[in-house]
LOFI-40030 format. One line per field, with one value per residue (C-alpha): x negated, y, z. Coordinates in nm, 4 decimals, decimal comma, always signed. Each point is the difference from the previous one (the first is absolute). Layout:
# LOFI-40030
c1 c(X  ...);
c2 c(Y  ...);
c3 c(Z  ...);
END
This chain:
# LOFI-40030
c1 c(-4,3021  +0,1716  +0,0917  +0,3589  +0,2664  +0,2237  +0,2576  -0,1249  +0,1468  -0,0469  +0,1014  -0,2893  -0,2969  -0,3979  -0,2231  -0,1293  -0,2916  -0,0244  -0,1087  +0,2291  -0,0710  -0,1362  +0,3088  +0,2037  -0,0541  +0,0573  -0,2574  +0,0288  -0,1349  -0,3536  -0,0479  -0,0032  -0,2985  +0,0894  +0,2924  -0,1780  -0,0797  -0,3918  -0,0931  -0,3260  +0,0106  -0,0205  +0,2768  -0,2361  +0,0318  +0,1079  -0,2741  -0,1400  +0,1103  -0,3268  -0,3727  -0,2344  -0,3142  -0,3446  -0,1489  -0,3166  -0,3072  +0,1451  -0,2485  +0,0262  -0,1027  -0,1685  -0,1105  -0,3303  +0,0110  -0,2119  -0,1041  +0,1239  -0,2484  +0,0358  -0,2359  -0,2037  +0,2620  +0,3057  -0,2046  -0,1097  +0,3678  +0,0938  -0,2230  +0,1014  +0,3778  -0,1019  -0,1985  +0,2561  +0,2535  -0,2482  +0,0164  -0,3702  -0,1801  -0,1541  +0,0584  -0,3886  -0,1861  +0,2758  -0,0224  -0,4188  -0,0896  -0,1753  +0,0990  -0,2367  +0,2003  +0,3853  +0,0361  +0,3162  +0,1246  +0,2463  +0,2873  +0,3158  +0,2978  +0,2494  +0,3545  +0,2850  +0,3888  +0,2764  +0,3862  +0,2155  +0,3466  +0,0931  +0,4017  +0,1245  +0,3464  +0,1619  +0,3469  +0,1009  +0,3465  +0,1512  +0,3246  +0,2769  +0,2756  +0,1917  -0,2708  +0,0162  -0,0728  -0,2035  +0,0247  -0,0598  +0,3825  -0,1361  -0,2412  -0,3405  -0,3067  -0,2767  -0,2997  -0,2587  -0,2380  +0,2703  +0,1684  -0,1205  -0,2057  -0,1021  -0,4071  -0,1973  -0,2986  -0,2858  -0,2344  +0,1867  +0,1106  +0,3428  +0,3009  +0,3454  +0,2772  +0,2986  +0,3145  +0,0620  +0,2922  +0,3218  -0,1554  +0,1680  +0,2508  +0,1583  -0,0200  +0,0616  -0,2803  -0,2602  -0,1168  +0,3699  +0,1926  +0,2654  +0,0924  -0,1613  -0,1081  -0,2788  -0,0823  -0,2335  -0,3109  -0,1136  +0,3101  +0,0928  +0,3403  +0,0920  -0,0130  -0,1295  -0,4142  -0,0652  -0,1826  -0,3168  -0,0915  +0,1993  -0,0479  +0,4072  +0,0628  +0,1469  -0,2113  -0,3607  -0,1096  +0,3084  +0,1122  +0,2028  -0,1339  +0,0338  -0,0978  +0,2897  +0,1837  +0,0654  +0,1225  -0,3523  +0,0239  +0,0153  +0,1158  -0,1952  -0,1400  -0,0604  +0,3421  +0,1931  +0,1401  +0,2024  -0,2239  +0,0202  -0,1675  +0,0553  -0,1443  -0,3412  +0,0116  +0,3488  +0,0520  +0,3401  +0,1224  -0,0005  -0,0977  -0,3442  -0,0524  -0,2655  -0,2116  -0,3365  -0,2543  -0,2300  -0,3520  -0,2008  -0,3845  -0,2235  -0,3425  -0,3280  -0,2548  -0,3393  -0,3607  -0,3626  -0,3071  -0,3513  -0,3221  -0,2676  -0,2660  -0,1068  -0,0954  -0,0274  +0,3306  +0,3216  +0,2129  +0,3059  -0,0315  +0,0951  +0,3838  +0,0337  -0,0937  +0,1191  -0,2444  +0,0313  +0,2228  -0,1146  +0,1061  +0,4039  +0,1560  +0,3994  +0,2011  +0,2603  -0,2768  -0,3709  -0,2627  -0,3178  -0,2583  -0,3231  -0,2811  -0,0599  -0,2889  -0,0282  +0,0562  +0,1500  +0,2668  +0,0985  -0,0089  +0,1523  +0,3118  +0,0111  +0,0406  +0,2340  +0,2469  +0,0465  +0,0462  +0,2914  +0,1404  -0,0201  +0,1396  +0,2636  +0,1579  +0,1444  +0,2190  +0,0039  +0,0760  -0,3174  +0,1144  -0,2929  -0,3802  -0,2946  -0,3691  -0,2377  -0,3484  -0,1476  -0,3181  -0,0401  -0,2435  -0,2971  -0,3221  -0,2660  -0,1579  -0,3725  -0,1356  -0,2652  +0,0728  -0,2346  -0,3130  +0,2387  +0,1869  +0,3584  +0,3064  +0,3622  +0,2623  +0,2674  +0,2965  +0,3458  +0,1276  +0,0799  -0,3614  +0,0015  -0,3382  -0,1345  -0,3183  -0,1251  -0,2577  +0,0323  -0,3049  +0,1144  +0,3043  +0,0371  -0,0146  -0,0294  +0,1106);
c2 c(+12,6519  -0,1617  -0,3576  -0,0276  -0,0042  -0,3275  -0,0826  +0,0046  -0,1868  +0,1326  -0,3112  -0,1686  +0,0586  +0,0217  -0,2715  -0,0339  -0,1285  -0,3915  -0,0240  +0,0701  +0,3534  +0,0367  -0,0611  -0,2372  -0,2824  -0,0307  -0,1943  -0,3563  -0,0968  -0,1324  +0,1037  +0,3962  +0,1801  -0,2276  +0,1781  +0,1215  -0,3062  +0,0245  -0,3595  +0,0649  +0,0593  -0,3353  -0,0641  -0,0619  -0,3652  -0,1134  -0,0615  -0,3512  -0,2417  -0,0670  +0,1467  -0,2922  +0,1241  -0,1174  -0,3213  +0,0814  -0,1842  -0,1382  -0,1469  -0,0665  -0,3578  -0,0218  -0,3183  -0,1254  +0,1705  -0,1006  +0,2762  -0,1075  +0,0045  -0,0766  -0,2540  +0,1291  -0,1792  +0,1742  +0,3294  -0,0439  -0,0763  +0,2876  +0,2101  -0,1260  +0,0608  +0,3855  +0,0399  -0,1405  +0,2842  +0,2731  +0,0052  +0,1588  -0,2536  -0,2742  -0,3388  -0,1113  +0,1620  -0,2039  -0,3501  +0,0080  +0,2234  -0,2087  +0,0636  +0,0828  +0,0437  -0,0474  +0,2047  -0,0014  +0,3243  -0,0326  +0,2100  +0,0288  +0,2234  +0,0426  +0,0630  +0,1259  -0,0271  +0,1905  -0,1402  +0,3029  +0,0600  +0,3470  +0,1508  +0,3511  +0,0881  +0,2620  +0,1272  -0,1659  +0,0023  -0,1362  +0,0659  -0,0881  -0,1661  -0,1823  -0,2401  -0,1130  +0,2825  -0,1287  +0,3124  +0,1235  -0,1188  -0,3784  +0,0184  +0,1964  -0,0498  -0,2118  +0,1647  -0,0093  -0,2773  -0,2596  -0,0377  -0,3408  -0,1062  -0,2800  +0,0143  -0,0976  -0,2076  +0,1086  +0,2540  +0,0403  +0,3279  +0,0618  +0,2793  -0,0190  +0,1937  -0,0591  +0,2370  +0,0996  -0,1494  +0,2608  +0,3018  +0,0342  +0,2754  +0,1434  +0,3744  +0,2397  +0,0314  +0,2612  +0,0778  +0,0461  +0,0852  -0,2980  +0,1123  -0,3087  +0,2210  +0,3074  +0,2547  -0,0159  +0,1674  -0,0329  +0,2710  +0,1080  -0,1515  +0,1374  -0,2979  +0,2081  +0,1097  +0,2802  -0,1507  -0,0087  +0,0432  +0,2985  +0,1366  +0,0553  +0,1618  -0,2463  +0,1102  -0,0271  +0,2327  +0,1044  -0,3608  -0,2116  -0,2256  -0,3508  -0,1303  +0,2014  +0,0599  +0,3567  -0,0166  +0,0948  -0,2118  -0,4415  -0,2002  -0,0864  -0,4071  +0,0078  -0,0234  -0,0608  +0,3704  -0,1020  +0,2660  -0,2761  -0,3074  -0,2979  +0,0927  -0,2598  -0,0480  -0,1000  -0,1434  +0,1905  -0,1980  +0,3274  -0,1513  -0,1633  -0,2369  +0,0652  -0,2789  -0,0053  -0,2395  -0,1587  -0,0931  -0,2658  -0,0370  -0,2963  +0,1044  -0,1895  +0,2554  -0,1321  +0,1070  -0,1615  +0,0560  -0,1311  +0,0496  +0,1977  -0,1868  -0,0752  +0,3783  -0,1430  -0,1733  +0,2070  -0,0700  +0,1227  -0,3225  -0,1899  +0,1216  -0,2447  -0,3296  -0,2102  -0,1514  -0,3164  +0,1049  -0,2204  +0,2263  +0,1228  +0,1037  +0,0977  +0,1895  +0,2296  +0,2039  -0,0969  +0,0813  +0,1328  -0,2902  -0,0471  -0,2231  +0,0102  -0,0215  +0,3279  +0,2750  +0,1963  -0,1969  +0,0287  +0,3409  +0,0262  -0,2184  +0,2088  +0,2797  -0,0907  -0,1159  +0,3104  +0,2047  -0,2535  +0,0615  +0,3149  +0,0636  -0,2838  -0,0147  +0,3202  -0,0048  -0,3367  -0,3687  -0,2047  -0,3802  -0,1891  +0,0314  -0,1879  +0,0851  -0,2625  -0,0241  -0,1116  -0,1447  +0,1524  -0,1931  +0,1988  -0,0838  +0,1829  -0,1403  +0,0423  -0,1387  +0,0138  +0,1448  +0,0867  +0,0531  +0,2235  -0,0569  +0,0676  -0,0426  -0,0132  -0,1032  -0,2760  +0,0992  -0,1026  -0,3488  +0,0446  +0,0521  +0,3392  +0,1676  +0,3357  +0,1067  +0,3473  -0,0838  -0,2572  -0,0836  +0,0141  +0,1722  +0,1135  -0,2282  +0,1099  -0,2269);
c3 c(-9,1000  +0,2644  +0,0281  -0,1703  +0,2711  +0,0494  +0,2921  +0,2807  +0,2947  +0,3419  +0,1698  -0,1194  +0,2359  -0,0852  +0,0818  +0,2943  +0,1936  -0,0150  +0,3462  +0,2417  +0,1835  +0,3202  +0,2708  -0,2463  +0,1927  +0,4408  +0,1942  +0,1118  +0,3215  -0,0661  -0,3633  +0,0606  -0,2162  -0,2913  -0,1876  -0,2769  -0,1503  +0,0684  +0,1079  +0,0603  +0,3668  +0,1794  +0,3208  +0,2898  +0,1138  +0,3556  +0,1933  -0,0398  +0,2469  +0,2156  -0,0649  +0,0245  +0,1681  -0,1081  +0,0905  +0,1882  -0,0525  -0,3247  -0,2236  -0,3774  -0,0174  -0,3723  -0,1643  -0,1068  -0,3688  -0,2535  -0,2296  -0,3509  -0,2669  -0,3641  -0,2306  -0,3135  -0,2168  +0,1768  -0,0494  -0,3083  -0,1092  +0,1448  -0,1654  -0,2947  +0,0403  +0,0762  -0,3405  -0,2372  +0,2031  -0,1422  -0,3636  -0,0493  +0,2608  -0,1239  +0,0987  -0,0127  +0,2775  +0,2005  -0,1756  +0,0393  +0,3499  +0,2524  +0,3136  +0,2613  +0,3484  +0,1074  +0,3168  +0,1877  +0,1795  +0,2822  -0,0131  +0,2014  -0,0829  +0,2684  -0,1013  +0,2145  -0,0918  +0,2151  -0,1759  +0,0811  -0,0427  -0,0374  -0,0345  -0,1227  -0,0829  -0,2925  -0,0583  -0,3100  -0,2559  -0,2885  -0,1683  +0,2130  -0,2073  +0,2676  +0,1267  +0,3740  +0,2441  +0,3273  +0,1977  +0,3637  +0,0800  +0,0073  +0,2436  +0,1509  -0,2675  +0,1386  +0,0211  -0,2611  +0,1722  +0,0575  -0,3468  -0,0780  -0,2770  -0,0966  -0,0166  -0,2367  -0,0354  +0,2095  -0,1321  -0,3332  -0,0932  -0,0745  +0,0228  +0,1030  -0,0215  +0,2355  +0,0304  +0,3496  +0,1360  +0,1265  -0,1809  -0,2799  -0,0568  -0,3397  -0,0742  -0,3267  -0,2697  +0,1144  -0,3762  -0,1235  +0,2782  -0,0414  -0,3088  -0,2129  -0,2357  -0,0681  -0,2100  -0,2808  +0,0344  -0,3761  -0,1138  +0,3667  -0,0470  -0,3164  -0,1823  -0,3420  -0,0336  -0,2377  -0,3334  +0,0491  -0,3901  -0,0743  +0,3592  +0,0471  -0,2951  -0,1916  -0,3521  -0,0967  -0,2899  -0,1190  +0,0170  +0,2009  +0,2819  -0,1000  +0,3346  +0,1973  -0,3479  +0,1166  +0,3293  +0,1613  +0,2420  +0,0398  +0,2496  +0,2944  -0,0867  +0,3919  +0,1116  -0,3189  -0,0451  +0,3361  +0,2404  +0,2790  +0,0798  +0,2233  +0,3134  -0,0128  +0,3628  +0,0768  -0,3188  -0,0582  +0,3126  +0,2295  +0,3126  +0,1085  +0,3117  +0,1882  +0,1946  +0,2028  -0,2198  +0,2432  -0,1388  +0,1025  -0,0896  +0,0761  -0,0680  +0,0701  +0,0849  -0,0476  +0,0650  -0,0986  +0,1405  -0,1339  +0,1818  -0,3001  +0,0053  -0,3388  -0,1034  -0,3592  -0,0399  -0,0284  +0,3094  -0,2514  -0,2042  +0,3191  -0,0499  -0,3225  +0,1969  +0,2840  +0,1962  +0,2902  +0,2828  +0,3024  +0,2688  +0,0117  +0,3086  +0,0126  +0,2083  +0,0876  +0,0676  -0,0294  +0,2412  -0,0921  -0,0687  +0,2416  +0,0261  -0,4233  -0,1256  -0,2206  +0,2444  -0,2601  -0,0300  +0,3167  +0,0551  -0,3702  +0,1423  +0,3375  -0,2540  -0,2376  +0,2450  +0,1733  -0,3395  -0,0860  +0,3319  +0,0219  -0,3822  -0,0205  +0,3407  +0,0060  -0,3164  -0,0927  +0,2351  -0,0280  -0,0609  -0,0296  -0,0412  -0,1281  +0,0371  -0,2114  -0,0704  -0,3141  -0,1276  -0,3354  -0,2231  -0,1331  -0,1590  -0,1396  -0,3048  -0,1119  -0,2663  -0,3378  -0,3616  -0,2495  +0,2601  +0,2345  +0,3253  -0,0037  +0,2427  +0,0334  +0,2253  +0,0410  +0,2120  +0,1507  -0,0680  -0,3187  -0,0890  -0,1545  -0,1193  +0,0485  -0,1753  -0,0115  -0,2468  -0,2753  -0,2113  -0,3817  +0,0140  -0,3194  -0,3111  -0,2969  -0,3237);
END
């Protein structure tokens, strides 16, 4: 059976798409490509206003570093901290090992940080309900990379949204077509849906329906039995003003780097400590560094820069960079248990513990 007919007003259209459709919206000089409000696609920045060229014969000058080791009662505190985080070691193998040797590793980690800034634009709306209008008629809109912001601080990541100056402009309701309202999809604009327990027939076994009470059909809960609904995008108000959202990201893309040279010591557990940064060098733009004593982190550096370069310049304006070196603190631990020689390793400056194998590991009460 058929949904039960109600009154039906023509005037009131279907709902429409909640974007607006392709051609709504004109161009603006220096935001074209952007109307349909995908803000993914970054506005190319000016280019920048010099390009520094490389110093030649530019050394790194590095200090004397001293290659930090720990003492048997750091490591053995250490060690100690790490079993009581493992609920099945036991605590005793670490109170009564005798150590044997305490051999420090060096190990440098090189770090680069590019602080980008990085600007797309959208077509945006809202409601309009009489609000102030700053349209084309006041003046030319500046172009994307000149709005002024105020920035943040450096190499913090943070968004902004600014409204575009001059490109706002007020224009009937895409979805309802100005008229404020729309029809109701649940019961098509009837404002009635046939009874779903009696199927429309308004009896169930001979008896009546005491959900519909023998009309077959209810009225629709979505809209209130009116068969219209305030249109969700205008609001009712009929008209919607349009603006161009510029978006603003700071980002501080960063890259590490750390020589493998201790095959037995996962290079991943670096990322949870700091280490002692005795080399930083800041720029605009940072040159790679020469005259290190690692090799690989020079050619590491040489690397690195180019990538950042090559991925950041092009879609984003580069604002500052900083290249630093760091000593991270590592030592390898030997020592005696029970007639057997075990290890394990004291990292970062916090002192963290790795051990692969831990004598007594499970206790059993």
């Amino acid at each position: 059976m058929d949904e039960q007919p109600g009154a039906l007003d023509p005037n009131i259209p279907e709902e429409g798409p909640s974007a607006p459709p392709p051609g709504w919206l004109d161009d603006i000089h220096g935001y074209q490509g952007h109307k349909g409000g995908n803000d993914d696609d970054p506005l190319y920045p000016p280019p920048p206003a010099y390009n520094p060229e490389p110093e030649l014969n530019r050394n790194t000058l590095v200090p004397n570093v001293r290659v930090p080791s720990v003492s048997e009662d750091v490591a053995r505190e250490a060690l100690l901290k790490f079993v009581e985080s493992k609920w099945t070691y036991s605590s005793k193998p670490a109170r009564n090992l005798t150590f044997k040797e305490l051999k420090p590793i060096t190990v440098y980690r090189y770090r680069l940080e590019t602080y980008t800034e990085t600007r797309t634009s959208a077509w945006q709306f809202e409601s309009y309900n009489g609000q102030m209008v700053d349209g084309p008629e006041n003046g030319m809109s500046p172009p994307p990379w000149d709005i002024p912001v105020a920035l943040p601080q450096r190499y913090t990541n943070m968004v902004q949204k600014v409204r575009v100056p001059h490109t706002s402009f007020v224009k009937l309701c895409h979805t309802c077509h100005g008229c404020g309202r729309t029809r109701c999809i649940a019961c098509f604009g009837r404002g009635r849906k046939r009874c779903t327990f009696c199927h429309g027939h308004g009896h169930s076994r001979n008896k009546r329906c005491t959900s519909c009470h023998g009309h077959g059909y209810k009225r629709c809960i979505t809209c209130h039995g009116h068969g219209f609904k305030i249109c969700h995008v205008c609001n009712g108000n009929r008209n919607l003003l349009h603006f161009i959202l510029l978006t603003i990201s700071w980002k501080n893309n960063v890259d590490e780097f750390i020589p493998d040279r201790q095959p037995d010591f996962p290079d991943k557990k670096f990322e949870q400590v700091t280490g002692d940064p005795f080399f930083i060098d800041e720029n605009l733009l940072v040159y790679p560094i020469q005259g290190f004593p690692d090799q690989d982190i020079c050619d590491v550096s040489t690397k690195m820069i180019n990538e950042h370069l090559n991925r950041f310049s092009s879609t984003s304006r580069i604002l500052q960079q900083r290249q630093t070196i760091e000593l991270v603190p590592l030592t390898q631990a030997f020592y005696n248990y029970s007639g057997k020689v075990h290890n394990f390793f004291v990292y970062g400056t916090e002192n963290k513990v790795f051990a692969s194998k831990y004598p007594s590991a499970c206790t059993i009460l």
